[in-house]
N, C-alpha and C positions, 0 to 999 in steps of 0.2 A: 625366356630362352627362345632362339630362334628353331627354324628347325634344320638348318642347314649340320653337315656333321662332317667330324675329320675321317676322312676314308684311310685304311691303312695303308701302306707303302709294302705289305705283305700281300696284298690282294689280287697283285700281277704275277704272282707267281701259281697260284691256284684258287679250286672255288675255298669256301670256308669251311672249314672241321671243327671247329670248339668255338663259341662264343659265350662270352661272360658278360650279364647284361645286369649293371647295377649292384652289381655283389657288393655286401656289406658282410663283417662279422663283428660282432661285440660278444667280447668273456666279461663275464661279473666275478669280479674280484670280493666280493664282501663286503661291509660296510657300506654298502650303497652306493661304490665305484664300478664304475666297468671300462674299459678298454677296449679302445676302438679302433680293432686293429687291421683294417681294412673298413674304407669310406667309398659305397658309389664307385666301383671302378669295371670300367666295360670295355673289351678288345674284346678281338679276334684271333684265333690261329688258324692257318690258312696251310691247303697242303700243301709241301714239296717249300716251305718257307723256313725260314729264322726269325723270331720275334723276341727281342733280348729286353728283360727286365732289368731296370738297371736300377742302384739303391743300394744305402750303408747298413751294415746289420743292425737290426728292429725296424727297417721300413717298412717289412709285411711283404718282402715277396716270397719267403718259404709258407705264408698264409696262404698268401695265394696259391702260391704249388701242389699245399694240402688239400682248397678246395676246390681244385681241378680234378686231383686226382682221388676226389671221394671219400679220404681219408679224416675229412667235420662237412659240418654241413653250414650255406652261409645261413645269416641269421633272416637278409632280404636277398633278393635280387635273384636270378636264376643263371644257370648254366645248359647249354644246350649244345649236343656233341649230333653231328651231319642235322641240325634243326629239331631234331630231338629234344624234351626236354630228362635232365639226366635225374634218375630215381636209384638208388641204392641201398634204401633203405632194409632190404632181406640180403641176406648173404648170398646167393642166388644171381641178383641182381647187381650186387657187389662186384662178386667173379667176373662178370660176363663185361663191364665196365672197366675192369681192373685190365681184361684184355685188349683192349682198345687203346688205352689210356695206360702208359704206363711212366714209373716212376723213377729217376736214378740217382741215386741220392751222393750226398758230397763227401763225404766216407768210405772209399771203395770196400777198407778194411771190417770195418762194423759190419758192413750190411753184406758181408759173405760171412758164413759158419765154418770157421778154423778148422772144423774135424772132417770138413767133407774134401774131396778134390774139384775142379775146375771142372771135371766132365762131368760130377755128381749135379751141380749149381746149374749148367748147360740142362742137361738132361731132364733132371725134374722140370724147369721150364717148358720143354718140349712136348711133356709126357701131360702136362697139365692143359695146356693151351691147343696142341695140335694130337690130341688121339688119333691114334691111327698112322701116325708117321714114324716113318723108319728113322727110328731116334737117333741111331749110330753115325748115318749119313746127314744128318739136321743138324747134329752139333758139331760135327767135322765141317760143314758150309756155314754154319755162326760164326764161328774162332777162328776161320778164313776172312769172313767178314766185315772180325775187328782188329784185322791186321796182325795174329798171332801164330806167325808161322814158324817151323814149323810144327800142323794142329799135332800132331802125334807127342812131338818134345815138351806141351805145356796142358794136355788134359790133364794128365795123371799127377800134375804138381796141388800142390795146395796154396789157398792165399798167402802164410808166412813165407814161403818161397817165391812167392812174384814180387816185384817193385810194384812202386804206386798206379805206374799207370798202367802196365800191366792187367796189375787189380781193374783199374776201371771199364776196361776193354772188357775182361769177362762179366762186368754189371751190365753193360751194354748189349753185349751177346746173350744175357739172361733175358734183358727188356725185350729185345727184339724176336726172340723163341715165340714172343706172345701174336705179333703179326700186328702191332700198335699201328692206330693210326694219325695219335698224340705222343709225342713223347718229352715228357718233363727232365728237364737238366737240372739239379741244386746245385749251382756252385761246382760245376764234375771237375774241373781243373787248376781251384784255392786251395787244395792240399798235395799236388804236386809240383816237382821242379820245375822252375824255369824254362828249364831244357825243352823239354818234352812236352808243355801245356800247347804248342803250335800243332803239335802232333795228332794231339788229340781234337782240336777244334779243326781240324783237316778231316779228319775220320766223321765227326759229325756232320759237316758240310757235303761229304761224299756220302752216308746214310742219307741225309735230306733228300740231294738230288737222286739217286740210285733205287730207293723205296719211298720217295714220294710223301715223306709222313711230315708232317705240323709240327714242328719243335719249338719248343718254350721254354729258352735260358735264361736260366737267373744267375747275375751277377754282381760285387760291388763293381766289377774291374771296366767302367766304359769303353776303357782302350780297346779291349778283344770283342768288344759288342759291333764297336766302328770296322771291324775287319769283317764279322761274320756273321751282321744279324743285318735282316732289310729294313724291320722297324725296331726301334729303341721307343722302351714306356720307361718311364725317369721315374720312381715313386720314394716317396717323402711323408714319414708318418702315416703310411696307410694311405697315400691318395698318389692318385697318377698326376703328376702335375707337370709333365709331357711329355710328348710323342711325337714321331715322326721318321721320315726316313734315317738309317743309321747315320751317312757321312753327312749330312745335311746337319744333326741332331749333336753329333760329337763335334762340329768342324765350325760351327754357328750356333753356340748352345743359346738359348732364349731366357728360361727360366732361371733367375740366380743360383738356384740349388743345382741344375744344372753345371752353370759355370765353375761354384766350387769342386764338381764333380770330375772335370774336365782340367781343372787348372792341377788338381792333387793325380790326375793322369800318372803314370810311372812310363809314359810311351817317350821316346826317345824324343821327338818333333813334338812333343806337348799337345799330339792331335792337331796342327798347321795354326793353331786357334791362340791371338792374344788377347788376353781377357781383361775386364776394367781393375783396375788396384779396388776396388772397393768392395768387389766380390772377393778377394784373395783377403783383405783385411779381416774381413766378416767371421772367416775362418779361427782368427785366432782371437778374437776377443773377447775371449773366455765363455762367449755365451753357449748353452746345453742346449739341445733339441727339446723341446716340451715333453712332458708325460703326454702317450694320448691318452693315459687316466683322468687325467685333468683338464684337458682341454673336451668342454663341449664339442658333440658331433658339427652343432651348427655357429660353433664360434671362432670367426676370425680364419686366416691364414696360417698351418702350422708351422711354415718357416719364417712367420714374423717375428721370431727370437734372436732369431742369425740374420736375415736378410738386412743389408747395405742400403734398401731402397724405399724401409719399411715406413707407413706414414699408420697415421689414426685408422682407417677404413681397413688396412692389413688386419690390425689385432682384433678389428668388429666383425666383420663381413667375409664370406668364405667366398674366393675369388671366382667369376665367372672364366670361363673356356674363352680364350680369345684365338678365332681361328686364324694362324700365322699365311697359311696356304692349305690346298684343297687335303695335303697328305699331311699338314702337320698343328700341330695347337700347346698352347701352354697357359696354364692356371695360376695368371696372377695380375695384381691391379698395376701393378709400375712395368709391364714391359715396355713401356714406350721409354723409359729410361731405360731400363734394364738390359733393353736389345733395342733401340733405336733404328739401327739400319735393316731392320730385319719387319719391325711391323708399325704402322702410324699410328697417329694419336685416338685415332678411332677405336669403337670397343663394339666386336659382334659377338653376343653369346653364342655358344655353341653345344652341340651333345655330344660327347666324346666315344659314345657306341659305335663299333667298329663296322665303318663297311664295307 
């Protein structure tokens, strides 16, 4: 590997706040299997950014949400929040982690308590994170914050009484009680309408810029990533297999997983992007993404089941980083087929640690 590295396209926006540097997790399943569900994967969240995870459910990006947010721990690799390396291991250190870093998960409904009201859910936040503040007037400025006005007409309601999105404004105005200066998205807008999911990735966009915090979307939907993230990480079986500026990334995808990713778009312009028949075929040829139970950590390509472009050295060899440009890179042996006008026939490995 050389040492030259892909720098993110999040990095113009602020210094760095969370780095993930080689994270691995592996569960053992019994029998002497384990699952490998997260490979080697390194970025950055930078402040005052959007950095959108992008991947079909079981790629490993709620893994990864988890072990950002402290909730397992990886198996290698570290995590390090302002250059810090992050320890949580007492509950103590947990809290104080949990305040920094906070979590909003893809179920508005679950992750409120049906018996309490809207101001109860605000308030304890408050009372946890910022002692000593006039709680009354902190969560009258949250619920103004996430756009729920007027605050008087929706404290005193309860989750069954809100809609969806609704609901996810007050998990937002709970996270934010805390003075985060990560904030994890799971999917905040796959369980609501249509309607209303611009609504909400507006609301986040204006948190971003307004308080300045590092947010980390996970998504299947590429479409809404190209609108509102600066870097898009593309992952597949546990491995980022690429990266780079959003429109660059949805509008030029490189990676074939990508392009399947892109062509199955629901965006109206199919993201401006026409893509080879051969990725689009790949899709339906009956072939299933691999167990990564079953796939060695060190064997082969995990999209050489699907991939259109796949040869012998796919199914053996785990693809090196080929650096496309200084912001962007994608892990795999055929991109010179695969994306032709995008990278030549030449091959420079890469480290894909965020700079």
């Amino acid at each position: 590997m050389s040492d030259a590295v892909v720098i993110s396209a999040a990095a113009a926006r602020g210094a760095l706040a969370l780095e993930a540097i080689g994270v691995t997790k592996d569960f053992r399943l019994g029998k002497g299997k384990t699952l490998h569900a997260l490979r080697d994967a390194s970025f950055g969240l930078y402040y005052s950014s959007v950095v959108a995870l992008v991947g079909e459910s079981g790629s490993g990006k709620s893994t990864v949400a988890r072990l950002i947010a402290g909730q397992s721990q990886p198996t290698s690799g570290a995590i390090r929040l302002d250059g810090n390396p992050v320890e949580v291991a007492s509950q103590k250190a947990f809290r104080r982690y949990k305040s920094e870093v906070q979590y909003v998960f893809q179920d508005p409904f679950s992750s409120l308590n049906p018996v309490h009201t809207v101001k109860y859910h605000i308030s304890r936040s408050v009372r946890l994170h910022q002692p000593g503040a006039d709680v009354d007037k902190t969560v009258d400025a949250l619920i103004k914050q996430v756009r729920l006005t007027p605050a008087e007409q929706f404290l005193p309601k309860y989750p069954h009484e809100l809609s969806g999105g609704q609901r996810q404004r007050v998990s937002f105005a709970r996270a934010l009680a805390a003075k985060p200066k990560v904030l994890l998205a799971d999917e905040p807008v796959s369980m609501l309408d249509v309607s209303i999911r611009l609504e909400i990735l507006s609301l986040l966009d204006d948190l971003r810029k307004n308080l300045g915090i590092a947010l980390l979307y996970i998504t299947h939907d590429i479409a809404s990533a190209r609108y509102f993230a600066d870097e898009v990480l593309v992952m597949f079986a546990g491995q980022i297999v690429e990266r780079g500026p959003a429109e660059e990334v949805t509008q030029h995808p490189a990676h074939p997983y990508t392009q399947l990713l892109v062509d199955s778009s629901p965006d109206p312009d199919n993201l401006g992007s026409v893509l080879r028949g051969g990725a689009r075929r790949a899709e339906g040829d009956g072939a299933d993404a691999p167990r990564r139970s079953e796939r060695p950590a060190t064997e082969g390509c995990p999209f050489s089941t699907r991939c259109p472009f796949v040869e012998d050295r796919c199914r053996r060899d785990v693809p090196e980083v080929l650096q496309i440009s200084a912001t962007r890179g994608a892990a795999c042996w055929r991109l010179d087929v695969a994306a032709p006008g995008l990278v030549s026939g030449s091959r420079n490995g890469t480290s894909t640690t965020a700079g």
